[in-house]
N, C-alpha and C positions, 0 to 999 in steps of 0.2 A: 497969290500968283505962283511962289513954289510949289503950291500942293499941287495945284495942275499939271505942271511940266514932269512932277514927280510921276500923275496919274497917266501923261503921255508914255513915261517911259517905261513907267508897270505893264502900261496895253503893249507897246511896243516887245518888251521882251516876253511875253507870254503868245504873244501871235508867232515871234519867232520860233518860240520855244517850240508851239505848234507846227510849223512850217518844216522844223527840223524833224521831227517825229514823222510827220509824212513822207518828207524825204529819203530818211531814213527805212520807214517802213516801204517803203517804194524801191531799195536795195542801191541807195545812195551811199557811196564813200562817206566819211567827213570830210575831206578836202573837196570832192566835186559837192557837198552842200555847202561848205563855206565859199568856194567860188562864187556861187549860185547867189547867194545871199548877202557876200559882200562884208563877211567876218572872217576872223583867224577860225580856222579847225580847231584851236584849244575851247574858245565858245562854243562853237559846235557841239565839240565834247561837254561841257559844263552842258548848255542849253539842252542834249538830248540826257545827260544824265539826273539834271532838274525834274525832267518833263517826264521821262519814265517813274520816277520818285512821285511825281505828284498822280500819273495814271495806278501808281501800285497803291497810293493812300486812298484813292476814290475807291479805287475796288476792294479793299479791305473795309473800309467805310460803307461799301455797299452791301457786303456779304455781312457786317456787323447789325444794321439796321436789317436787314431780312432776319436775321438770325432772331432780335430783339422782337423782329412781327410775330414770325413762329411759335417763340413760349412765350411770347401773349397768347397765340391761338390757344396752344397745347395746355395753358394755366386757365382761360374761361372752358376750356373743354372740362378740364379737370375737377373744378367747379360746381360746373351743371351736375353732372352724374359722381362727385361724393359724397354725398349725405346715403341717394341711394345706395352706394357702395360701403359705407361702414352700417347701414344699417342690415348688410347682409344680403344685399340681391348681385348676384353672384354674375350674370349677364354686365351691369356698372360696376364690378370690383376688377373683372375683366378687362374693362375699358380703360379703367383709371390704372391699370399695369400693365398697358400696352402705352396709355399717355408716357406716363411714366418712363417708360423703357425708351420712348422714343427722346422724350428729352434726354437722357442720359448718353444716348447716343450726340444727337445734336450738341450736348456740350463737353463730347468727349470724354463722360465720368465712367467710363468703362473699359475695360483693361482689353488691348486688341487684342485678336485672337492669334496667335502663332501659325505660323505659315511651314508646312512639310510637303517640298518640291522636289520628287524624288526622278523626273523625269527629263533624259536627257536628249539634247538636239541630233542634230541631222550625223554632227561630226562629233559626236560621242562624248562630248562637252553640256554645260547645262542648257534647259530650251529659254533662251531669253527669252523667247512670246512668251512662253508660259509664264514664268517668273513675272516680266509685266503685268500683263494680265491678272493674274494673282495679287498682285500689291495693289493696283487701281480698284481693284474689291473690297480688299482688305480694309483697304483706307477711304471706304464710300464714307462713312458713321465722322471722319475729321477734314472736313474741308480742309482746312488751310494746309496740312501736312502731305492730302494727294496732291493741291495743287503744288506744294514745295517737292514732291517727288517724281509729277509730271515735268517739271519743268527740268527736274535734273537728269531723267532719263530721255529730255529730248536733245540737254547739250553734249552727253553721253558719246563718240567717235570711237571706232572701232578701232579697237590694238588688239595686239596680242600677248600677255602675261610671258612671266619667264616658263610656265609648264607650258607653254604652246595653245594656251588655250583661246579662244576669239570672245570678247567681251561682246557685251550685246550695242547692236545699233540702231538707229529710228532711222 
């Protein structure tokens, strides 16, 4: 009989959990969702920081299983056309170092390539778009690190340094 009430109250907090996240994502305060739902705002905060936590583990989990489908593809790719390849047919030697190359990218075994942004914005400062843009490039070949750098040049707010200069804004 415990274990049910247990499994009520697992469903219960994961539906809120949910509820919160919608809320949230829908441009709810924490106090008008704890209103709403009939908790303290500290749950709130726990429940959407749970909830985010468990949306950032699925998608790491997701990008990890894609990633594991991939050099499976790129390993039976590799496969078929190496025999031909070490035995000298230069069209499968090609293949298999392009395979190759791509896995290395895919698991990040390659050393980024340095970035020279010599071009400046409107107000004679550097050109943020550029700059952006450049890095979201740069960093095609490591998922995890564009999305850890997307995500910091979206929380990014514009100031101004002590030389006067305007930081970039999304």
């Amino acid at each position: 009989m415990a274990g049910k009430a247990t499994d009520k109250v697992k469903i219960s907090v994961a539906e809120r959990r949910h509820k919160v996240i919608d809320l949230r994502r829908a441009g709810g305060s924490l106090r008008a969702i704890a209103d709403q739902l009939g908790v303290s705002h500290t749950m709130v905060a726990k429940d959407l920081e749970h909830g985010l936590d468990e949306l950032l583990k699925q998608e790491v989990a997701g990008r990890e299983g894609l990633r594991a489908l991939e050099l499976d593809r790129l390993n039976s790719l590799q496969l078929a056309y190496w025999q031909r390849a070490i035995k000298g047919e230069i069209e499968a030697a090609d293949f298999v170092l392009r395979v190759s190359a791509r896995r290395a990218r895919l698991l990040g075994l390659d050393k980024p390539e340095q970035l020279q942004i010599s071009q400046t914005g409107a107000a004679g400062g550097p050109d943020w778009a550029l700059i952006q843009q450049a890095l979201m490039v740069a960093l095609q070949a490591y998922p995890e690190a564009r999305a850890a750098a997307a995500a910091g040049l979206v929380q990014l707010e514009a100031r101004t340094t002590i030389e006067g200069e305007v930081s970039p804004t999304l």
